[in-house]
C-alpha positions in Angstrom: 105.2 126.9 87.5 106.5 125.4 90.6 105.2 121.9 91.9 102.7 121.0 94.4 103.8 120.0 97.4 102.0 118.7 100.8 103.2 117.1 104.1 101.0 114.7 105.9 102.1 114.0 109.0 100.6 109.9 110.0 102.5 109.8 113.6 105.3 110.9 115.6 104.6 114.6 115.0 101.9 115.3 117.6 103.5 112.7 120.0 106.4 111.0 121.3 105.4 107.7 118.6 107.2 106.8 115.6 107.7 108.8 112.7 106.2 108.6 109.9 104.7 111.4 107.0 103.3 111.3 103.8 104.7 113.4 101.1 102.9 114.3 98.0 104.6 115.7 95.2 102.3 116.8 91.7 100.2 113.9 93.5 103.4 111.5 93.6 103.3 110.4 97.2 106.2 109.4 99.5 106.1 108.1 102.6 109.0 109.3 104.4 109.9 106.6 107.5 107.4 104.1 108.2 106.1 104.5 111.8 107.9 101.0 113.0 108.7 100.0 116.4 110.8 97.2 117.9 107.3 95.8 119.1 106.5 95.2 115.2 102.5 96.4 116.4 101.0 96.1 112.5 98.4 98.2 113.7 100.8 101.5 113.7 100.7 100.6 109.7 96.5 101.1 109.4 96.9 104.5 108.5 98.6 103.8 105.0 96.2 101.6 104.2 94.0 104.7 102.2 96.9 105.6 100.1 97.6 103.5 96.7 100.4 103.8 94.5 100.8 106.6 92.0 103.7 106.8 89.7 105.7 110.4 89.8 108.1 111.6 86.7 110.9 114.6 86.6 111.7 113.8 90.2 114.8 113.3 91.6 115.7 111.9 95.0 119.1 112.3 96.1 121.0 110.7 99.5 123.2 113.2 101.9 125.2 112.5 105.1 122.9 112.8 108.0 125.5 112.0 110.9 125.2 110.7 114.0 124.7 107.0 112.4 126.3 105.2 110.5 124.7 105.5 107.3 122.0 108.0 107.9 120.5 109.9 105.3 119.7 113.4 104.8 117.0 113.0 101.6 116.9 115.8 99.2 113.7 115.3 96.9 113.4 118.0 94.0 110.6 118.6 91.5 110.3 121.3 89.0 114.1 123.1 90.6 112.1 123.1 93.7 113.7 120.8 96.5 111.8 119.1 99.7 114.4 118.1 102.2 113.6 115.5 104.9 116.4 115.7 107.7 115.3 114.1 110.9 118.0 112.7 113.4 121.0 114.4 111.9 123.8 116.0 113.8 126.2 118.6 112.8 129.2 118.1 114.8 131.8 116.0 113.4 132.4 112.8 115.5 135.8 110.8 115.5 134.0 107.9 113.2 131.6 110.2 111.2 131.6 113.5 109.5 128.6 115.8 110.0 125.5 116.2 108.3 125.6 117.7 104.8 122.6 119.6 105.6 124.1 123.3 105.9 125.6 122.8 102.6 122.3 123.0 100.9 120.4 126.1 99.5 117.0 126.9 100.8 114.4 124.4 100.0 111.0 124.9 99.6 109.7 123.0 102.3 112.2 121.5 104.9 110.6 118.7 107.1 112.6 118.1 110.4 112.6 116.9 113.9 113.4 119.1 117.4 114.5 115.3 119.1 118.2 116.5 120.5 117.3 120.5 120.5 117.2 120.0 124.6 120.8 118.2 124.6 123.8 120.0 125.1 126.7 118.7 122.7 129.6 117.9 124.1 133.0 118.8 123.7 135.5 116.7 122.3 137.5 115.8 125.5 134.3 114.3 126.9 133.7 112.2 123.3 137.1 110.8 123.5 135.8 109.3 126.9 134.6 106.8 124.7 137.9 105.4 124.0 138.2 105.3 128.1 138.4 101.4 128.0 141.7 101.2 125.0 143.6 103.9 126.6 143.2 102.6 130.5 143.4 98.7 129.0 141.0 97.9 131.4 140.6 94.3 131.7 136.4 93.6 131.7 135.5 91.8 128.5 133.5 93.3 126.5 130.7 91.5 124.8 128.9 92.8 121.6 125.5 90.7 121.4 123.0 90.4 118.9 121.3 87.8 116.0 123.7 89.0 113.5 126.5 90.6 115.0 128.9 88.9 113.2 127.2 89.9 109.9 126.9 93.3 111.1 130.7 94.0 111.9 131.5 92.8 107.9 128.3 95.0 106.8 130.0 97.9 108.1 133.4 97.7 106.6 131.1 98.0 103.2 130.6 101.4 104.2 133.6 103.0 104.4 132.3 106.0 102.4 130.1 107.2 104.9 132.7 107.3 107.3 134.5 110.5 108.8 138.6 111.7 107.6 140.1 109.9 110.8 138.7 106.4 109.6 140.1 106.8 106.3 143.7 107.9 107.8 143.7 105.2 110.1 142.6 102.6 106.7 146.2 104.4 105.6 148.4 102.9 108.3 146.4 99.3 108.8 144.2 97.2 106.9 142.8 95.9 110.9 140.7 99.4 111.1 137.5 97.0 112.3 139.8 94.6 114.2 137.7 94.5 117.8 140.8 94.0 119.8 138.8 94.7 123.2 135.0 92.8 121.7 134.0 89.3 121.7 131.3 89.1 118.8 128.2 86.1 120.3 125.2 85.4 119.0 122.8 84.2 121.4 122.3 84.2 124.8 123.4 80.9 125.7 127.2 81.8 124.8 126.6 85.0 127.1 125.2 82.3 129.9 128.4 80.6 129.5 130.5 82.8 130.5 129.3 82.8 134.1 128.9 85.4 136.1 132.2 87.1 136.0 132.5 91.3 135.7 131.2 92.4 131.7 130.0 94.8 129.6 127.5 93.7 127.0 126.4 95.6 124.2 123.2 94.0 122.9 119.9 94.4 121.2 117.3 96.1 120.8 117.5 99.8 122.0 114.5 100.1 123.1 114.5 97.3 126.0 111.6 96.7 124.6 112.4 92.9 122.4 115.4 91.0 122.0 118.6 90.6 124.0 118.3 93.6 125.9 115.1 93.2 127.2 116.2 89.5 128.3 119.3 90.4 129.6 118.1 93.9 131.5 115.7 91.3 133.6 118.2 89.1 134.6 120.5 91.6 135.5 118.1 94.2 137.2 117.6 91.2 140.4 121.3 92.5 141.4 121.9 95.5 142.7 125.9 95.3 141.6 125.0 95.7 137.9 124.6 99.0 136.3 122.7 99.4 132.9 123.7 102.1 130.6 120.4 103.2 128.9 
């Protein structure tokens, strides 16, 4: 007899809001993402009030290679040799830091949950991703500032993960030890170091994504008042 499964979706499904479903397994429930936002708004976090714990046995929940980040995660859940797979932002192409998503390597699950947030982008070819290495290869000379609360905690976080890294990481681990040296970024940690530097031609990479908190919201104002600045959104 096969299990029982049902998908609740709490937010992000009907909308353009964070995600966040419930999945109930034989009753075991999951809640797959959390519906969180830069703008920490507790009150996205009401509807999961209702639901209590319950404690699940036999399953088994299994990590894959989602792409397109750094550590993202394809989730395989399986119950009874039936699996539930949860693949939301995952890409298949491989990239030059990252391999792509494990996801075509699986069988057909039961119930696939999934998200249609890049089906309108067209991917690029491979010419136009090595663009991103425009700044090594011309050695242009604006700095290049990488800005957050714990970039410098971040940069040794991610040499932790070498394992979810694509083949051309690990070859280039084979001819240097240095394969995180930022030869072209400047790690700071608050804005006062980035005031510092004056007012000079830059690039900053900085926090949070969504211009919503943090450096980038900060920084976006400041910079928005001159019409020489470009933001990269």
């Amino acid at each position: 007899m096969g299990a029982s499964v049902q998908v609740t979706p709490l937010s992000g499904a009907y909308g353009e809001g964070p995600l966040c479903y419930l999945l109930a397994v034989d009753g075991f429930r999951f809640l797959l993402d959390c519906g969180w936002t830069d703008l920490c708004d507790t009150s996205q976090l009401e509807p999961l009030a209702k639901y209590g714990p319950y404690k699940g046995e036999g399953i088994v929940i299994v990590p894959h290679v989602a792409g397109h980040h750094l550590r993202g995660t394809v989730w395989k859940i399986t119950k009874d040799g039936e699996d539930v797979v949860y693949a939301v932002d995952f890409n298949h192409q491989k990239e030059r830091h990252l391999n792509g998503t494990a996801l075509g390597s699986f069988a057909r699950p039961a119930v696939l949950i999934t998200d249609a947030y890049n089906a309108l982008n067209n991917q690029c070819y491979k010419k136009t991703q090595d663009e991103d290495f425009y700044w090594v290869e011309k050695d242009l000379v604006y700095p290049i500032y990488f800005l957050t609360n714990v970039s410098t905690s971040t940069i040794d976080y991610v040499r932790s993960l070498f394992e979810w890294m694509g083949g051309e990481v690990a070859k280039s681990f084979e001819d240097s030890v240095e394969a995180f040296l930022l030869r072209k970024v400047t790690v700071i940690i608050n804005k006062e170091e980035l005031d510092n530097l004056g007012d000079n031609p830059k690039v900053v990479l900085a926090s949070m994504a969504s211009l919503e908190v943090g450096f980038s919201h900060d920084i976006f104002v400041d910079m928005a008042n001159e019409e020489k600045n470009c933001a990269l959104y």
